[in-house]
Structure formats: structure tokens, C-alpha cells
N, C-alpha and C positions, 0 to 999 in steps of 0.2 A: 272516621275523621283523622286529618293529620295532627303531628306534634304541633306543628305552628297554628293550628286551627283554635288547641287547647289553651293556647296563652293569648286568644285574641279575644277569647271568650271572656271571660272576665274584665278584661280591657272596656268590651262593650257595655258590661252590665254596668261596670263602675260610670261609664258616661251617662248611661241612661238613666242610673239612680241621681248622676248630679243636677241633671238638667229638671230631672222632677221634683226635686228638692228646690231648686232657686228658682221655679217658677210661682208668682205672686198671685194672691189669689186661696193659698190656703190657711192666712192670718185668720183669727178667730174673727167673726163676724164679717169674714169673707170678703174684706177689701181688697183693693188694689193697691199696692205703694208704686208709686210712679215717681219722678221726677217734678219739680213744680216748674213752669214757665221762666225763662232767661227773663230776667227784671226783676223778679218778685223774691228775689234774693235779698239778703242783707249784708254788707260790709260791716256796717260799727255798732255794737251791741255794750247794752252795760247794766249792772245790776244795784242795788239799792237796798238798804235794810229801811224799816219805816215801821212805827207804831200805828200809824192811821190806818182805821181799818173803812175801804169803800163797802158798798152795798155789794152784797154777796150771801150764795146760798149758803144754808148750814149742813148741809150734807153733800159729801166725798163725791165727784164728779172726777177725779182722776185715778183710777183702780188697778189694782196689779191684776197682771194678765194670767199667772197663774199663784192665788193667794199659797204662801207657806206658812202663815204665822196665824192666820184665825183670830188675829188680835185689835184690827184698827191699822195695824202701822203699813203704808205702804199704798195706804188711800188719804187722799190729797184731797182739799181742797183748794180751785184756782177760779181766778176773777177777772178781767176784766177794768184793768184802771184805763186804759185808751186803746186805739187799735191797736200800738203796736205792743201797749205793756199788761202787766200782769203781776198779781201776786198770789203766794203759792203758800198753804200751812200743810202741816202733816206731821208725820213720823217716820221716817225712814226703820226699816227692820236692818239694814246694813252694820249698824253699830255707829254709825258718824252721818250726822244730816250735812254733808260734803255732799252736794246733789247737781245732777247734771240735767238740762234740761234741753231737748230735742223738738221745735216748734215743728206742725204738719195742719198740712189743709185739709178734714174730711169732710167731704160731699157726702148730699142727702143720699147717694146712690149707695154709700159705703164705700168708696174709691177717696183713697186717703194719698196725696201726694206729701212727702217729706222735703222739707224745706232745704234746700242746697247753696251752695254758694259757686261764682263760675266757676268752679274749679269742679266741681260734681260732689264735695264733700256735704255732708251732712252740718247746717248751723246748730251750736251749740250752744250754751251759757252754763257755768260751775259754780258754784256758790252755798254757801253755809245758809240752810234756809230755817229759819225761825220759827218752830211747830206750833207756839203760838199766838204769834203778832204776824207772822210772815213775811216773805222775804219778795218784794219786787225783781222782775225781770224786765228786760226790755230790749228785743230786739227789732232793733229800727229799720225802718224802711221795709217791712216785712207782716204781710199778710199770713194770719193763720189762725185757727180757730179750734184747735186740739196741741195735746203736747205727749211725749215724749219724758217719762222720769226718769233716773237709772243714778244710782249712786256712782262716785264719784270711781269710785275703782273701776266702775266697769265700760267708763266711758271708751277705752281705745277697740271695744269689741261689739260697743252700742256704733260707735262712727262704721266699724266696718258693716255690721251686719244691716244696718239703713243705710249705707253707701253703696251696698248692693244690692238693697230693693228685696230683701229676704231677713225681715223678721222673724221666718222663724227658728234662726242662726243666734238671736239676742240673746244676751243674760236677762236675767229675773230683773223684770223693769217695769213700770204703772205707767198708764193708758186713759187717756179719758178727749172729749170735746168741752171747751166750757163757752164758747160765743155762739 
């Protein structure tokens, strides 16, 4: 081989490990993260503290994807107050329940679209969620039936890593469907 052969070499592999890396599809339970449908977006989102607690299950339906702590904290309980809202109890293991929440659509197929805005960013909502009264969400105008946790710190590296459809670039963040 030539000298120039030996530096393209590398060049190649480095493309080929990226491209197999951000191709979707190797999330755990083997979804797809897509993009969701232009409309089904949300513009004005807002959030709400509340003692009332609705009709909801007693066991943790939003779970971290990979547990470090073996303790409870980090699996969530979410509900269901109208389509577009929701309230959320738990413990965050982060040290501050400063919690970020990331609405997505999964299908009975396991193909999970993550909720965007036109701009192709991922929708968010931040907020101090209450481990044991909980803390309402509500992002309006917007269809979705799974969510998306990740404490508040790690939100600028949740936006990217769901902004590119590769999950599995995320920080340590809880996972569940609850509609």
C-alpha cells in the first residue's frame, strides 16, 4: 500500500463506526426514534405543582434505562390527568429533583417517535417535581403516550442526543409509556 492509502484508512473506519453508531434501532427494546409528524408538535407548554392526586397506578411505569443505584430512585411514577397533561412522582438519584421531561410517541410495534418542535428540536418541560404529591406537566397541543426523564443538568446533552435520533449518545435518564 501507499503512504496516502495508510491515512485514509482510518478516516474510513472512523466513518463507518459513526454511521453504525447513529443508526436507530439499537435502543434497548429495539425501537425506532423517528421524528413525529409536522403538527403534532407543541409551541406553549407549562407546568403546575398540585396536591390532588388522579386515579393512577402504584407502581413505577417510568424506569431508568440503565439502573445505578438499586434503590427506587429513578423509577417514576406518571399519569395521565388529560391528553395533553400529566403528573409525575419519584426520586431522582441526580441529588436535585430539577427534572426534565422529553414527551414521545411509542407504538405497539416498539417504534418510538420523539416529540419535536418545527425547528426539529426535541420538546421539553424542566421543573422541581414533587416525589410525593407530584408535579404536573403539560404540554399542549401535543400528542404522546411515553416520556422521556433526565435530570435537569443533563438536559443540553438529552436535547442533542434526541435531536439526533440516537439515544444511545444519552446521559443516564428514565424511560417508560404510561397512556
Amino acid at each position: 500500500m501507499k503512504p496516502k492509502t495508510f491515512r485514509l484508512i482510518p478516516l474510513a473506519l472512523t466513518l463507518v463506526f459513526s454511521a453504525l453508531l447513529s443508526a436507530c434501532g439499537n435502543y434497548p427494546g429495539n425501537p425506532n426514534i423517528r421524528k413525529a409528524p409536522l403538527g403534532s408538535n407543541s409551541s406553549g407548554s407549562f407546568l403546575t405543582n398540585s396536591t390532588a392526586q388522579g386515579a393512577c397506578t402504584e407502581t413505577a411505569n417510568i424506569l431508568p434505562e440503565n439502573d445505578v443505584t438499586f434503590d427506587g430512585r429513578d423509577h417514576f411514577i406518571a399519569c395521565s390527568k388529560t391528553t395533553a397533561k400529566f403528573r409525575i412522582w419519584g426520586e431522582s438519584s441526580s441529588g436535585s429533583q430539577q427534572l426534565c421531561m422529553f414527551p414521545a410517541q411509542m407504538y405497539e410495534n416498539g417504534q418510538i417517535w420523539i416529540k419535536k418542535d418545527p425547528q426539529g428540536n426535541p420538546l421539553s418541560l424542566c421543573g422541581a417535581v414533587d416525589a410525593e404529591n407530584g408535579t404536573d406537566f403539560n404540554f399542549e397541543y401535543t400528542n404522546y403516550n411515553a416520556i422521556f426523564v433526565a435530570p435537569i443538568s443533563s438536559k443540553p446533552d438529552m436535547m442533542a442526543c434526541l435531536g439526533a435520533n440516537n439515544p444511545l449518545m444519552c446521559p443516564h435518564h428514565s424511560f417508560g409509556r404510561f397512556r
